[in-house]
FILUMPA-858187 format. One record per atom (N, C-alpha, C): atom name; x, y, z; residue number from 1; residue in one letter. Coordinates in steps of 0.1 Angstrom, whole numbers. Layout:
<rs>
R,a,xx,yy,zz,k,r
R,CA,X,Y,Z,NUM,A
...
</rs>
This chain:
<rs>
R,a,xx,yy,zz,k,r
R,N,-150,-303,72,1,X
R,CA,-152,-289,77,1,X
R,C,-138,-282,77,1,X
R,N,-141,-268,74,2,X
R,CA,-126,-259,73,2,X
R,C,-123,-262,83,2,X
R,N,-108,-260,90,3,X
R,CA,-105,-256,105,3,X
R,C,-102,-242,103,3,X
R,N,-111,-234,111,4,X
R,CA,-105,-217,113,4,X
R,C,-89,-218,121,4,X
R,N,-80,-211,112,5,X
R,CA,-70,-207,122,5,X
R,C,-74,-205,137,5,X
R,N,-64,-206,147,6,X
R,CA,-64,-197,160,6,X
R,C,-58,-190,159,6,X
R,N,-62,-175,165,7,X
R,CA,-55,-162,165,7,X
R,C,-38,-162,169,7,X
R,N,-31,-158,171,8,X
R,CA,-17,-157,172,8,X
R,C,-21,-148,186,8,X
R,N,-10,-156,193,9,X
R,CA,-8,-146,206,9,X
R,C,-8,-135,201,9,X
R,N,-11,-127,210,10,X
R,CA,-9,-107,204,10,X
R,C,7,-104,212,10,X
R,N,12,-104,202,11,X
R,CA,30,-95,201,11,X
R,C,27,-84,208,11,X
R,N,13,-75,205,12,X
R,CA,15,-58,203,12,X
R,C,3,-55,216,12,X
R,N,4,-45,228,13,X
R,CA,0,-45,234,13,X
R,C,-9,-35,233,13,X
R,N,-23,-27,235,14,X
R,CA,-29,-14,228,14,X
R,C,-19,-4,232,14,X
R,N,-12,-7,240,15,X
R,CA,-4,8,241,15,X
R,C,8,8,235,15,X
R,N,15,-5,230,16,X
R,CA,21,-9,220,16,X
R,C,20,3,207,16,X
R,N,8,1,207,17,X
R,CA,0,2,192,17,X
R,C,-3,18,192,17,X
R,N,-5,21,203,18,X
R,CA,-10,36,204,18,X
R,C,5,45,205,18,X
R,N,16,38,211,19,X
R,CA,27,44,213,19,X
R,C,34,46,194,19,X
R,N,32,36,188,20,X
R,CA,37,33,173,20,X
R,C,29,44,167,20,X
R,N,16,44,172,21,X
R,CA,11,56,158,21,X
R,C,10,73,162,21,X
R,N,16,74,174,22,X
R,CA,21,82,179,22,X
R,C,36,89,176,22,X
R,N,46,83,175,23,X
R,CA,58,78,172,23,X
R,C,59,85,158,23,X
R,N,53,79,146,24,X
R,CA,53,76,132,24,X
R,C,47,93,130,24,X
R,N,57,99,119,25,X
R,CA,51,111,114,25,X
R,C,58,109,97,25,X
R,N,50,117,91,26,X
R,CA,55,119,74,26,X
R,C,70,124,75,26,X
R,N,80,115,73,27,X
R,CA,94,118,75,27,X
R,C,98,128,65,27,X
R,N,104,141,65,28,X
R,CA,106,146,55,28,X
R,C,120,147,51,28,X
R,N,131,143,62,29,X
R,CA,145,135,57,29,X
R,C,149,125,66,29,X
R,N,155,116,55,30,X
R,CA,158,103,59,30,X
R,C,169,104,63,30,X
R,N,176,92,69,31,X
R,CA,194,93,76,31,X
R,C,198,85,57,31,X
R,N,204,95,50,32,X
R,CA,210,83,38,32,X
R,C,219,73,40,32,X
R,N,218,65,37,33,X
R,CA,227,52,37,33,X
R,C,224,46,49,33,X
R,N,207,44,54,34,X
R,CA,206,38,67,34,X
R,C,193,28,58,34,X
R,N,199,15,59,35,X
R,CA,191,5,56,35,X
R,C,185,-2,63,35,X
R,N,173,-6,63,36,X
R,CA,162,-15,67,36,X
R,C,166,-29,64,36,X
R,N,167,-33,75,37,X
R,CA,173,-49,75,37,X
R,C,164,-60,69,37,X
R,N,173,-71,59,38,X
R,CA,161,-78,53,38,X
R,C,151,-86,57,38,X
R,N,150,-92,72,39,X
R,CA,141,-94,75,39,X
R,C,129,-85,79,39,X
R,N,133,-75,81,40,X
R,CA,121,-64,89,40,X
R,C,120,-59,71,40,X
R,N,122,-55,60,41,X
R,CA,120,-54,49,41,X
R,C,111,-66,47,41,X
R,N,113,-80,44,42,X
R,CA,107,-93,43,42,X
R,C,91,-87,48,42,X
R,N,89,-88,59,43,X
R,CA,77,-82,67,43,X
R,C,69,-74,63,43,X
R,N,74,-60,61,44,X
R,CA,65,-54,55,44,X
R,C,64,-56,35,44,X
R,N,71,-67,29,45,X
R,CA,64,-72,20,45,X
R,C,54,-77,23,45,X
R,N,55,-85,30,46,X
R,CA,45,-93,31,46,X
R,C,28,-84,39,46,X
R,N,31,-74,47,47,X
R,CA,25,-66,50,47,X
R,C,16,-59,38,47,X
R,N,25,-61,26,48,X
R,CA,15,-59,16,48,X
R,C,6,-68,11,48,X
R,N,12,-79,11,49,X
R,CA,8,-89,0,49,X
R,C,-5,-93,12,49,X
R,N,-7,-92,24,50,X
R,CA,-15,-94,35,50,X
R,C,-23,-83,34,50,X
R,N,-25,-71,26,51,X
R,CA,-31,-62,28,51,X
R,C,-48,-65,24,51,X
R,N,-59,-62,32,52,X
R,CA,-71,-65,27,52,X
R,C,-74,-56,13,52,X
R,N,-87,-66,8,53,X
R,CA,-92,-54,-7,53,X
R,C,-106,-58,-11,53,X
R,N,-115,-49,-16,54,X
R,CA,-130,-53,-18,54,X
R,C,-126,-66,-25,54,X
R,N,-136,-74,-25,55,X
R,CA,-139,-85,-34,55,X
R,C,-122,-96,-33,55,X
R,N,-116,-91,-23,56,X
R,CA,-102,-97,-20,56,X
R,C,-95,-96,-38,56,X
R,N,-99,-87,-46,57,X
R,CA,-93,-89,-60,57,X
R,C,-80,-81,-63,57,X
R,N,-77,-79,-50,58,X
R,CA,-60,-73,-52,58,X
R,C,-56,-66,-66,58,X
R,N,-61,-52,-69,59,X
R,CA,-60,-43,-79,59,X
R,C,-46,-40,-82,59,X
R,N,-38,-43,-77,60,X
R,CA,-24,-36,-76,60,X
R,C,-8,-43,-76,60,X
R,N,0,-37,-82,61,X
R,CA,12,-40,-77,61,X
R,C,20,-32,-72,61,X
R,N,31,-33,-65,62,X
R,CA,39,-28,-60,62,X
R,C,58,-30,-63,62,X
R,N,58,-19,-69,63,X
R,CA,73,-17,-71,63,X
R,C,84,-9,-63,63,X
R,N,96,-17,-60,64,X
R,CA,104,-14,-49,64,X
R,C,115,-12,-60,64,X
R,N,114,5,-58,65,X
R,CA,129,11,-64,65,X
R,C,140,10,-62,65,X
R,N,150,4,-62,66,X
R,CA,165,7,-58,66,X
R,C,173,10,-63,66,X
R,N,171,12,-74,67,X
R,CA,181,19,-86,67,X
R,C,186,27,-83,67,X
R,N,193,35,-80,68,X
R,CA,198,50,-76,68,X
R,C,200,60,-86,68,X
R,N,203,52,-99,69,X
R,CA,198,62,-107,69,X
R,C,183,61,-113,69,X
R,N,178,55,-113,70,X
R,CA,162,54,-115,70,X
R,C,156,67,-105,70,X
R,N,161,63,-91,71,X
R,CA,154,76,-80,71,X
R,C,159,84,-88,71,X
R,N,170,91,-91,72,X
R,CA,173,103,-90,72,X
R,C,165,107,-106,72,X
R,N,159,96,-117,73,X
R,CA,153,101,-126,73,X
R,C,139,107,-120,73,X
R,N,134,101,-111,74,X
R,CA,122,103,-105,74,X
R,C,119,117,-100,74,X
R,N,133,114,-88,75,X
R,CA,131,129,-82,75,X
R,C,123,146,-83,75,X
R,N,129,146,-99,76,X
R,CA,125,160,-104,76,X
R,C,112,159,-108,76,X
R,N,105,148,-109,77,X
R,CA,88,148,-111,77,X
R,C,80,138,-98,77,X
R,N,91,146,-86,78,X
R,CA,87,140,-68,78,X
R,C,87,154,-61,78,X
R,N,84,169,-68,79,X
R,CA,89,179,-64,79,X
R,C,103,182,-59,79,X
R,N,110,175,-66,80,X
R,CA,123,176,-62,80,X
R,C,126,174,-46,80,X
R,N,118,162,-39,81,X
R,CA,119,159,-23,81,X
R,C,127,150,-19,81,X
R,N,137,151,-12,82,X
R,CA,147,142,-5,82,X
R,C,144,127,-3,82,X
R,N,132,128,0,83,X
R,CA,132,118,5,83,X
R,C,133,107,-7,83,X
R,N,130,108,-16,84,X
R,CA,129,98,-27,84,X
R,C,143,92,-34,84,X
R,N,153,98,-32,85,X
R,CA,171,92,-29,85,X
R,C,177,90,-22,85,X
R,N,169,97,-5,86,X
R,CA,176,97,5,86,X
R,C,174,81,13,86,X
R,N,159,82,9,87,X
R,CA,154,64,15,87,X
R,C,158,59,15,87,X
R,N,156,46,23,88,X
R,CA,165,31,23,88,X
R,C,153,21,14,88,X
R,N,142,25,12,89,X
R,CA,129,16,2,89,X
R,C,122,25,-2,89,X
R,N,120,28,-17,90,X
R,CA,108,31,-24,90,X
R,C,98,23,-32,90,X
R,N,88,28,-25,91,X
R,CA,74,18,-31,91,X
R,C,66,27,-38,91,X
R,N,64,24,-51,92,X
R,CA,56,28,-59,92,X
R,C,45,19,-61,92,X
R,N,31,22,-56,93,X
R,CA,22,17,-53,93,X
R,C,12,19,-72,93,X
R,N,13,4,-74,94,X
R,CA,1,8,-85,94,X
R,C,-10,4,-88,94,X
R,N,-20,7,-93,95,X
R,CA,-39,6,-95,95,X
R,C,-41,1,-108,95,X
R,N,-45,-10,-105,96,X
R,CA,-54,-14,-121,96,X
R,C,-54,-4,-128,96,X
R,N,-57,-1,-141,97,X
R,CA,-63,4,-151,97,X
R,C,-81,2,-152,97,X
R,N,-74,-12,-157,98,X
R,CA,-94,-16,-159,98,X
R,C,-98,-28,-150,98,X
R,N,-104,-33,-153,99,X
R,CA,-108,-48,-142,99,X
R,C,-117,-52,-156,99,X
R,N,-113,-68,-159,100,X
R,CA,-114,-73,-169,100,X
R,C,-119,-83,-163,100,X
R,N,-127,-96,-174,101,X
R,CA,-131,-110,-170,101,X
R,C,-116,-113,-164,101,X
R,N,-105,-108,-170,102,X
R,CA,-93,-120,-166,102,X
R,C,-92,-119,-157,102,X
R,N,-95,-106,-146,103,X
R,CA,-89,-103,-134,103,X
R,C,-97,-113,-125,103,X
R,N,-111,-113,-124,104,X
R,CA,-117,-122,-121,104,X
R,C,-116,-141,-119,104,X
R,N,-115,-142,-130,105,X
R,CA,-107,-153,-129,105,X
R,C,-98,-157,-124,105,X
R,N,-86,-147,-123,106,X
R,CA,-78,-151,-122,106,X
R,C,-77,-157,-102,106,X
R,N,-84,-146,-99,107,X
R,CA,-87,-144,-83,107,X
R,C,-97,-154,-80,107,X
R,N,-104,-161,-91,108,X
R,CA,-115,-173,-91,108,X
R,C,-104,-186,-86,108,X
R,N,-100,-188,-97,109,X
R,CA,-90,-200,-98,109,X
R,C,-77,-199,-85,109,X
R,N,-75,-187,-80,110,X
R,CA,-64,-193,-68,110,X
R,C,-74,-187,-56,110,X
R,N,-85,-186,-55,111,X
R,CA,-91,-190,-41,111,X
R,C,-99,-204,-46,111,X
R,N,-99,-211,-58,112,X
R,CA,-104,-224,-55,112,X
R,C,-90,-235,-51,112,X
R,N,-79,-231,-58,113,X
R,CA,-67,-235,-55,113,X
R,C,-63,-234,-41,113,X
R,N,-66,-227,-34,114,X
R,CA,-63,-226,-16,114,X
R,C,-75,-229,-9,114,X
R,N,-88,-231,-13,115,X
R,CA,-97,-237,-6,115,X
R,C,-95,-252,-11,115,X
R,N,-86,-258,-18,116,X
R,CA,-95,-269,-26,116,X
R,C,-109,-268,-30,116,X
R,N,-113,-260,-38,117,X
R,CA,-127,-259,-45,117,X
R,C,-126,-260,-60,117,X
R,N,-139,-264,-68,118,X
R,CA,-140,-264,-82,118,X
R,C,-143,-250,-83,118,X
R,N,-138,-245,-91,119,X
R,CA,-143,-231,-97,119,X
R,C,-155,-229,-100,119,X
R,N,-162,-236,-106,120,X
R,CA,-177,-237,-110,120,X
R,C,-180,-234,-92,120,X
R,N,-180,-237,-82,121,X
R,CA,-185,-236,-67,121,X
R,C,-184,-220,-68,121,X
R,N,-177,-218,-74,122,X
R,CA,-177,-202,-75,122,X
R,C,-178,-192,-77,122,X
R,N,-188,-193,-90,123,X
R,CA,-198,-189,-102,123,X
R,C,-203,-181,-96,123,X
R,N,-213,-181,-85,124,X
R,CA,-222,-171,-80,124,X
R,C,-214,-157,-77,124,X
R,N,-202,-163,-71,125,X
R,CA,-192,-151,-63,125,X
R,C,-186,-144,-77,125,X
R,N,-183,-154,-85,126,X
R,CA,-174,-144,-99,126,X
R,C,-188,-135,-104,126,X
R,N,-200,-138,-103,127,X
R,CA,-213,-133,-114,127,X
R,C,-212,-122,-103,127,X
R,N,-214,-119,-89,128,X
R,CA,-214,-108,-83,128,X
R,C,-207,-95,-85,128,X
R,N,-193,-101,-88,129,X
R,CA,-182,-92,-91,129,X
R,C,-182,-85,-107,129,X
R,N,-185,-92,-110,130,X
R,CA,-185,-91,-128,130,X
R,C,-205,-84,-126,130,X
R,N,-216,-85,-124,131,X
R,CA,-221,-73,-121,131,X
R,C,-219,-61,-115,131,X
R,N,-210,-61,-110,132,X
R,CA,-212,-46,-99,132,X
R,C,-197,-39,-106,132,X
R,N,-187,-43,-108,133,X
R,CA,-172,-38,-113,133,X
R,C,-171,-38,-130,133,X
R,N,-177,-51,-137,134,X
R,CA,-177,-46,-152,134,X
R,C,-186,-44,-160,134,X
R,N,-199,-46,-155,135,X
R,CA,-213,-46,-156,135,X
R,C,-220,-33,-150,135,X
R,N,-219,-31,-138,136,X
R,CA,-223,-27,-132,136,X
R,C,-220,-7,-132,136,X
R,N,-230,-1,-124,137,X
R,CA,-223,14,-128,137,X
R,C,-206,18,-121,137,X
R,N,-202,6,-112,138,X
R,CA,-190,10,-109,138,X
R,C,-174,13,-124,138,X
R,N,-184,6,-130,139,X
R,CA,-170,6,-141,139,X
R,C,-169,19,-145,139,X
R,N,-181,28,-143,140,X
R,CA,-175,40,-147,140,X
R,C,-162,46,-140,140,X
R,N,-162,40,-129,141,X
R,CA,-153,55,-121,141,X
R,C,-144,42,-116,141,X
R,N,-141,32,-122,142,X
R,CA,-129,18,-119,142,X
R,C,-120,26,-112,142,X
R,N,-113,35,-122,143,X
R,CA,-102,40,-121,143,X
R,C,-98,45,-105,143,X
R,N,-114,55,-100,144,X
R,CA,-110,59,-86,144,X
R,C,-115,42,-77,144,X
R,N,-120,37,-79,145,X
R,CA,-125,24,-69,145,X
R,C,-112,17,-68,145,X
R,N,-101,12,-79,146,X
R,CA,-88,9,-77,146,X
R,C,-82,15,-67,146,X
R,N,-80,30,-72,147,X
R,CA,-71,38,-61,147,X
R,C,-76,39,-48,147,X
R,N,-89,32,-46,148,X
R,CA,-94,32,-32,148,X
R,C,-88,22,-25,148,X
R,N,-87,10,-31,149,X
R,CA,-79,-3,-24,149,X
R,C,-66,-2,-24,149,X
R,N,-60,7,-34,150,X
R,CA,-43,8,-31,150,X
R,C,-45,14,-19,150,X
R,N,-51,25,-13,151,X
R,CA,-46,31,-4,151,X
R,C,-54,28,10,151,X
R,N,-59,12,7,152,X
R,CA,-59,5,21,152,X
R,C,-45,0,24,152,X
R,N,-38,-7,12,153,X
R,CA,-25,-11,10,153,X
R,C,-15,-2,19,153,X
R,N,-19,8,11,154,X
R,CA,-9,17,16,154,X
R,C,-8,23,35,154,X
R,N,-22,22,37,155,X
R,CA,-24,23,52,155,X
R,C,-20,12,63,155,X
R,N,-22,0,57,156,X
R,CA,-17,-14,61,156,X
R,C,-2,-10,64,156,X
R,N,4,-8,49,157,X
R,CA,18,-4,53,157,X
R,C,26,6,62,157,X
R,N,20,16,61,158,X
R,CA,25,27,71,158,X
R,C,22,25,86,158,X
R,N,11,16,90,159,X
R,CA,12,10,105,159,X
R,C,19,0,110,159,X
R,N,22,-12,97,160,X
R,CA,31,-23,101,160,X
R,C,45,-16,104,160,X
R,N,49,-5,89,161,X
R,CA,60,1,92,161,X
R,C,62,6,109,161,X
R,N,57,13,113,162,X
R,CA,52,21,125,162,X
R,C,55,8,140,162,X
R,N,52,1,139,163,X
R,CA,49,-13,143,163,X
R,C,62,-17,148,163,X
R,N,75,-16,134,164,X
R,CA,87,-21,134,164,X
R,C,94,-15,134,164,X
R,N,93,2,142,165,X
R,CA,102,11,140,165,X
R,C,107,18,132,165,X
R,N,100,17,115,166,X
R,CA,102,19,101,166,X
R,C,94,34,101,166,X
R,N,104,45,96,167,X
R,CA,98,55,91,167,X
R,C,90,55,82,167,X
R,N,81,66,73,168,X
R,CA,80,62,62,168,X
R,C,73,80,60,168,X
R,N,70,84,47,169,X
R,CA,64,92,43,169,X
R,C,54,91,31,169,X
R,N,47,92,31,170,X
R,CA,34,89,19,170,X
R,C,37,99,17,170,X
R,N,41,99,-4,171,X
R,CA,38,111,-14,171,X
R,C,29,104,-23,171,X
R,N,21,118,-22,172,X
R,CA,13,124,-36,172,X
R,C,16,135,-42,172,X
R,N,27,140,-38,173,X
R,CA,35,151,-46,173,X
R,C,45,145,-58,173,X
R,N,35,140,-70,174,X
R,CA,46,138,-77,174,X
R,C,37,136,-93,174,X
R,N,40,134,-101,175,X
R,CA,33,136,-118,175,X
R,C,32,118,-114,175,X
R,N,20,114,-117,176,X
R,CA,18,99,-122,176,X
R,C,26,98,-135,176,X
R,N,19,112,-147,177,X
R,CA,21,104,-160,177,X
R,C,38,102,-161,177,X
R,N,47,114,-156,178,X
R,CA,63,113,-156,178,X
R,C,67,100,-148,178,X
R,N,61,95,-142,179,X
R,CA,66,83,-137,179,X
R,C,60,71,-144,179,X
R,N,49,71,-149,180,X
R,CA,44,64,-159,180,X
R,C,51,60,-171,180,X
R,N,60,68,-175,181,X
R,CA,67,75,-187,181,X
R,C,78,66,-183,181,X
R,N,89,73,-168,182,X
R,CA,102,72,-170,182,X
R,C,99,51,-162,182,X
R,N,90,49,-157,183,X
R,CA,88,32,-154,183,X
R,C,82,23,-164,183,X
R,N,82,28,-173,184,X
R,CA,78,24,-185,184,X
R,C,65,13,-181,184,X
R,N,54,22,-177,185,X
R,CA,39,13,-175,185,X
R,C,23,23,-187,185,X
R,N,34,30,-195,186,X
R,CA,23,33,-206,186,X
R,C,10,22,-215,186,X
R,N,22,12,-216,187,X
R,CA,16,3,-221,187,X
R,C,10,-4,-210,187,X
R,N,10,-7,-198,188,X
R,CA,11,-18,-186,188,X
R,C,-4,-16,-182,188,X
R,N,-9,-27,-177,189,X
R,CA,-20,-28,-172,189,X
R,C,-26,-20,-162,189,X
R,N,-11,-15,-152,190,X
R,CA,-8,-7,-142,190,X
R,C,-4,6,-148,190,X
R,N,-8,19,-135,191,X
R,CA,-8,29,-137,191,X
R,C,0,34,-122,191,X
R,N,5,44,-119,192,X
R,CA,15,50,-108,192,X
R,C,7,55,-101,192,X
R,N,-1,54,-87,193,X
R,CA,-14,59,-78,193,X
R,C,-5,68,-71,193,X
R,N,4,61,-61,194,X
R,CA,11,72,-46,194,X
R,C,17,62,-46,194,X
R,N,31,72,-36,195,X
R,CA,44,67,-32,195,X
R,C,46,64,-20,195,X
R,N,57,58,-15,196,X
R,CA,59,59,1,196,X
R,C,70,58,0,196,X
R,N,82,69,7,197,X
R,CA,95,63,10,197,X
R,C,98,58,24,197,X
R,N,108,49,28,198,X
R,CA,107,40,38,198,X
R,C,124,39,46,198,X
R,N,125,39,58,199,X
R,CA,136,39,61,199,X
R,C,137,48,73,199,X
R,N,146,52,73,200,X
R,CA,151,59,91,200,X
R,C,154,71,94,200,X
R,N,145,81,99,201,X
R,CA,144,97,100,201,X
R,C,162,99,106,201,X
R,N,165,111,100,202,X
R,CA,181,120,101,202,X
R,C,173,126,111,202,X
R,N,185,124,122,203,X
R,CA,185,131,135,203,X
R,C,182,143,137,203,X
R,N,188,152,129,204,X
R,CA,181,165,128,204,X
R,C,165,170,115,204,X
R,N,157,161,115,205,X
R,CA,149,162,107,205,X
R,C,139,171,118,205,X
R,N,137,184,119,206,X
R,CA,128,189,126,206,X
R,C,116,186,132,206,X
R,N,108,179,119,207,X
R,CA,95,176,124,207,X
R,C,94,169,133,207,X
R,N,105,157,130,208,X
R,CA,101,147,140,208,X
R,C,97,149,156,208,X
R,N,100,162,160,209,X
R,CA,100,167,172,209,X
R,C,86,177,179,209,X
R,N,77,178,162,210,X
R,CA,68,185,163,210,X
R,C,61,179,171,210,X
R,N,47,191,178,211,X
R,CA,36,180,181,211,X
R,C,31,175,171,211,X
R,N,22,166,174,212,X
R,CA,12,160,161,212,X
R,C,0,171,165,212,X
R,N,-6,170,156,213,X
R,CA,-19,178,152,213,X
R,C,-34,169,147,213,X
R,N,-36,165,158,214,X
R,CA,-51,153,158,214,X
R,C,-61,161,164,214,X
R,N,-74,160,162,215,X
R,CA,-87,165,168,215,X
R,C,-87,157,179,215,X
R,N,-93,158,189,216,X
R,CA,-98,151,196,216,X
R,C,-110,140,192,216,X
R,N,-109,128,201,217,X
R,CA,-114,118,197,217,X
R,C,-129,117,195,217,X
R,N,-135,126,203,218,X
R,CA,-150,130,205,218,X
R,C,-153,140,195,218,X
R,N,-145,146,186,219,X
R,CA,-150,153,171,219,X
R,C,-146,142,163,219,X
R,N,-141,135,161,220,X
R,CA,-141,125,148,220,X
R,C,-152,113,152,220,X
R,N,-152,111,164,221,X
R,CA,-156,93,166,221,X
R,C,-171,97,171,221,X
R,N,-184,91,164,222,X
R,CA,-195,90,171,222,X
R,C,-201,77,170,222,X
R,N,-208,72,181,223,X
R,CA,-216,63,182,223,X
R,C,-230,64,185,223,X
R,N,-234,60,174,224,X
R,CA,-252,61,179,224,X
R,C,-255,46,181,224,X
</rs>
């Protein structure tokens, strides 16, 4: 019989947690030359690679910019926004193209590899996926079903960040295909979805001081 893990003490207290996503707003300038230490960096890799996804088939990869001239190629097709040179981490989040037999497999063979299982034990589970994603009417619209699961990734990340004190700002202000172009993924199986820059709000960055702007809990949240 498996053994289920036991939960990990809880680090984070609800008010912990309510204080962090309170705290955390879309940074629109960073402190430059303020880096994120490698272990709290370490973390929120792994915060990705921990991120959930339908069918656990992890559509994406994720590329960490640090080139400085690479950002500054970027820049001008990022609306020309600070934040994207000013950061101490850029993540360019990317989405399958297509979802193929290989992808399947591939996710067959290392959850038989971490269960100790025969892959044949896992035929039913691969025929499900391979109905509904390449078979199925989902393959029409692959393209947006990908960008659905990057941007659980991406939500994963902006709370761990949040979590550890880590600014961040999600962009969609920016040309996929120009970054497609200047990251050279024309050919690549991957495609450029949304960005995040990461790192530590400049003291006089205005917003940070704004209120936030949330509905109340009783127009979004219903239970029947």
């Amino acid at each position: 019989m498996m053994r289920v893990p036991s939960p990990i003490p809880m680090a984070f207290t609800p008010e912990d947690l309510a204080g962090a996503l309170r705290w955390r707003y879309a940074t629109k300038s960073f402190k430059a030359g303020a880096r994120i230490p490698s272990a709290t960096w370490s973390a929120l890799e792994d915060a990705l690679v921990q991120s959930p996804s339908s069918y656990g088939l992890q559509p994406w990869k994720f590329l960490v910019i640090e080139d400085p001239s690479l950002r500054s190629s970027l820049k001008p097709h990022s609306w020309d926004q600070s934040q994207i040179t000013d950061c101490s981490h850029l993540v360019v989040f990317l989405a399958r193209r297509t979802i193929e037999a290989a992808d399947l497999d591939r996710l067959i063979q290392a959850t038989a590899d971490a269960r100790g299982l025969n892959p044949e034990q896992l035929a039913p589970y691969r025929g499900m996926m391979e109905k509904d994603l390449i078979d199925g009417p989902r393959s029409a619209v692959i393209d947006r079903w990908a960008s659905n699961q990057v941007y659980i990734a991406l939500g994963t990340f902006l709370t761990a960040a949040a979590l550890l004190s880590v600014d961040t700002c999600p962009i969609e202000g920016f040309s996929p295909a120009d970054y497609d172009s200047i990251l050279e993924l024309e050919s690549s199986p991957y495609r450029s979805c949304v960005v995040c820059a990461a790192g530590y709000r400049d003291p006089e960055d205005r917003y940070a001081a704004l209120a936030k702007v949330r509905y109340a809990p009783g127009d979004l949240i219903e239970t029947i």
